[in-house]
C-alpha positions as CSV (number, residue, x, y, z in Angstrom):
1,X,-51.5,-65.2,-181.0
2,X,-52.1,-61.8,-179.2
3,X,-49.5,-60.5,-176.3
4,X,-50.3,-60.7,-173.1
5,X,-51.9,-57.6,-171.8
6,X,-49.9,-55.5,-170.0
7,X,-50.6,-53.1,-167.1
8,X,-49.3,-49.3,-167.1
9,X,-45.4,-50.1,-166.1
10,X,-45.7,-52.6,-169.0
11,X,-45.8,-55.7,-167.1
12,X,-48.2,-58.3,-167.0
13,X,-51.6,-56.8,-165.0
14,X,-52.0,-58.8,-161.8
15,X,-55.2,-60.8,-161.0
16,X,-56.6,-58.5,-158.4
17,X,-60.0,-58.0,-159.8
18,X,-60.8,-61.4,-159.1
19,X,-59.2,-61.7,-155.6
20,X,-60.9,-58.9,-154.6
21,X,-64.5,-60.4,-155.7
22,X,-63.7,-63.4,-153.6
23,X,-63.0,-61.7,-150.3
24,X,-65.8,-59.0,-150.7
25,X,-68.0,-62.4,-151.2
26,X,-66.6,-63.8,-148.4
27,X,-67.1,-61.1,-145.7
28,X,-70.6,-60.7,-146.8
29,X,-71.2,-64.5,-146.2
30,X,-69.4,-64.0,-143.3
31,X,-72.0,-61.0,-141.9
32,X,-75.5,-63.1,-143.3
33,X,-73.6,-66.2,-141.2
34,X,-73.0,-63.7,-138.2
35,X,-76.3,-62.1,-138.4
36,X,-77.9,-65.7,-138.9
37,X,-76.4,-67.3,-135.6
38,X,-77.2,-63.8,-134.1
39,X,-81.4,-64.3,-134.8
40,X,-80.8,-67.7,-133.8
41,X,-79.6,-67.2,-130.3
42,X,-82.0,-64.6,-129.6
43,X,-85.4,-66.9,-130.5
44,X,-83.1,-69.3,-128.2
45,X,-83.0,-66.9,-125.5
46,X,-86.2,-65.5,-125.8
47,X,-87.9,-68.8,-125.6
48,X,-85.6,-69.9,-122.5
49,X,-86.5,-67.2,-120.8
50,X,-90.3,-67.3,-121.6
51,X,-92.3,-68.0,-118.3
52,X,-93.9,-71.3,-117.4
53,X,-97.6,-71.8,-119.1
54,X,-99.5,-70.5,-116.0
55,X,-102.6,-68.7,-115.3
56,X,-106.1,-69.1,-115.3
57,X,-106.3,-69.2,-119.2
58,X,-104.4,-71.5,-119.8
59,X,-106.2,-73.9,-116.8
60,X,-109.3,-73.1,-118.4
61,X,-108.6,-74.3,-122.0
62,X,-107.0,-77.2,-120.5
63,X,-110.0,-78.2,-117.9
64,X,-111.7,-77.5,-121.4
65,X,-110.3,-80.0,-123.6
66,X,-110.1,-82.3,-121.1
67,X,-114.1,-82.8,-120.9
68,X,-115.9,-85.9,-122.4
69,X,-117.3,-85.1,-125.6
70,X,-120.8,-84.8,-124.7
71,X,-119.7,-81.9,-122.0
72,X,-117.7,-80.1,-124.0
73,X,-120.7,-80.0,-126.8
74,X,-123.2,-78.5,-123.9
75,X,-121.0,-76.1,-122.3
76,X,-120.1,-74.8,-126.0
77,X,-123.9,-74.5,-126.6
78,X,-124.8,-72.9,-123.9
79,X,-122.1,-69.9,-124.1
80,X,-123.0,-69.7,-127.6
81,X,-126.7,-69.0,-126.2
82,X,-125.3,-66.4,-124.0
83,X,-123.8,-64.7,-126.8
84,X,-127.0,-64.4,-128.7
85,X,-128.6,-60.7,-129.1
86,X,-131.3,-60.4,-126.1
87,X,-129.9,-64.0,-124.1
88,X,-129.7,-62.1,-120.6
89,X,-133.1,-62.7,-118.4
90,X,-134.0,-58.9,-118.6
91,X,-134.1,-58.6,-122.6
92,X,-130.7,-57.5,-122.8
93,X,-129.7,-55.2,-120.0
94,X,-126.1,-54.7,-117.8
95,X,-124.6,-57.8,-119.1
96,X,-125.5,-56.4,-123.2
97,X,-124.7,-53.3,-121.9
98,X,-120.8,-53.8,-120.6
99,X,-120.6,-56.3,-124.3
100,X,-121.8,-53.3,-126.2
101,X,-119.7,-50.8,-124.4
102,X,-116.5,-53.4,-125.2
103,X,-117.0,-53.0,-128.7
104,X,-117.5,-49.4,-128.6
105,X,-114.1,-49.2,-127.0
106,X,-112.8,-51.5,-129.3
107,X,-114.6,-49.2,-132.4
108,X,-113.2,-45.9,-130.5
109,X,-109.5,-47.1,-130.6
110,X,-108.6,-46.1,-133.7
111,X,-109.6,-42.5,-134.0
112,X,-108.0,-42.0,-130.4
113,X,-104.6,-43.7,-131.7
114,X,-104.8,-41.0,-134.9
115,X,-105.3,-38.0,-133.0
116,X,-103.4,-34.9,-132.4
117,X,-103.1,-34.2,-129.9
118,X,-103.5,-37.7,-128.0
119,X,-106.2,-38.1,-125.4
120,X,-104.5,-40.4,-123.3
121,X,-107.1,-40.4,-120.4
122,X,-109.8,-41.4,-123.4
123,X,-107.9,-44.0,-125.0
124,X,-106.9,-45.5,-120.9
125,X,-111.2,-45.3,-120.7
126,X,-111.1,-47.3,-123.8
127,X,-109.3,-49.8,-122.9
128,X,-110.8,-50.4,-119.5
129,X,-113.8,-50.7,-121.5
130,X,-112.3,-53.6,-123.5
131,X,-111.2,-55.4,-120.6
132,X,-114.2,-55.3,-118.8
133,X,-116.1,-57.2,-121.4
134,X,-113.3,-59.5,-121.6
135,X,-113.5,-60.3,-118.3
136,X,-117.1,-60.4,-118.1
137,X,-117.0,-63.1,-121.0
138,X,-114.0,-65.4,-118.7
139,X,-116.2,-64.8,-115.3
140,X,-119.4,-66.8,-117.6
141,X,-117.0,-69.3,-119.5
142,X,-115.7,-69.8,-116.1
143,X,-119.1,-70.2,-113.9
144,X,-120.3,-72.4,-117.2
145,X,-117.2,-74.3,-116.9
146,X,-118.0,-75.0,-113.3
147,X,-121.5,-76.2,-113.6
148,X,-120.7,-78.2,-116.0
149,X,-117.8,-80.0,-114.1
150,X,-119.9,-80.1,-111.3
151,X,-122.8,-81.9,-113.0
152,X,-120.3,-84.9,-113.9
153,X,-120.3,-87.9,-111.7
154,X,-117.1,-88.3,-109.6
155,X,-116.0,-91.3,-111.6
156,X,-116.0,-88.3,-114.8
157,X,-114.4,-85.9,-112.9
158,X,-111.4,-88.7,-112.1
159,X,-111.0,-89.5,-115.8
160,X,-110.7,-85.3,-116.6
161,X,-107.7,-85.4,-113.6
162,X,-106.4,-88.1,-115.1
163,X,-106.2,-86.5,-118.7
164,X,-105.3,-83.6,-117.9
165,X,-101.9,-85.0,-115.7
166,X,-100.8,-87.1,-118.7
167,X,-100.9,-84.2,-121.2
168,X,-97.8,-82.3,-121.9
169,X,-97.4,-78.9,-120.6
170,X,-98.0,-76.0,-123.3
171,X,-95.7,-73.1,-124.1
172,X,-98.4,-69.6,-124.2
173,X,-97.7,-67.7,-127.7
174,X,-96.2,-64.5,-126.7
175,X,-96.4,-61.2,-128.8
176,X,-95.0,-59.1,-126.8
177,X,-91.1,-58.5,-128.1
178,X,-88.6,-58.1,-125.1
């Protein structure tokens, strides 16, 4: 049998390597537990504090769903129509106009973001340009939207009211980090 090994005052070498593996282990599970609860309580926070599903957008898509079948199918087709190169009454004019500046701005973006210096009066022109033609696209979905619900019979219009009280509320994805 071989002699116990012994540590520099010739005693018996202590266990320390060990011990000290277990605590370094356990303060690094104790950070990713920390850090964990941390992330946690921040999505918690985040979402409490997220405001109520309001707006126009949100009204819209849920006037939207609500529609019978058949109304939802027309209104779709007919924006889809409006979208088509050459679909305004003039053979394209203001309204392809603003939808072709929008995706300039959206094409000019880029360059403007790599530049140096930065052209912050260009890239503000930009995105005016972008939300223009967004807004354009909401103001037809909208007027669309209308006709359509105004072309239902009463009894239709009752049944949309009705559906759209009895479904749940819906939380709005937000991007923007606070």
């Amino acid at each position: 049998m071989s002699a116990p090994a012994s540590g520099p005052g010739g005693g018996a070498a202590p266990a320390r390597a060990s011990g000290r593996g277990w605590r370094l282990a356990l303060v690094v599970s104790l950070a990713v537990n920390l850090l964990l609860v941390g992330v946690i309580a921040g999505g918690t926070l985040r979402i409490a504090r997220a405001p109520a599903p309001q707006g126009p957008a949100l009204e819209m898509r849920a006037l939207w769903q609500a529609l019978p079948d058949e109304a939802r199918a027309a209104l779709r087709a007919e924006l889809r129509r409006e979208r088509q190169p050459g679909a305004a009454t003039d053979g394209g004019g203001p309204r392809r106009d603003r939808a072709l500046a929008g995706a300039e701005a959206g094409r000019v973006l880029v360059p403007l973001l790599r530049a140096d210096p930065f052209d912050a009066e260009g890239f503000a022109e930009a995105l005016e340009g972008l939300r223009g033609a967004r807004a354009e696209q909401a103001a037809r979905a909208q007027a669309a939207l209308v006709a359509q619900i105004a072309a239902l019979p009463a009894a239709e219009r009752a049944a949309i009211a009705e559906r759209m009280e009895a479904a749940p509320p819906r939380r709005l994805r937000r991007s923007d980090p606070r």
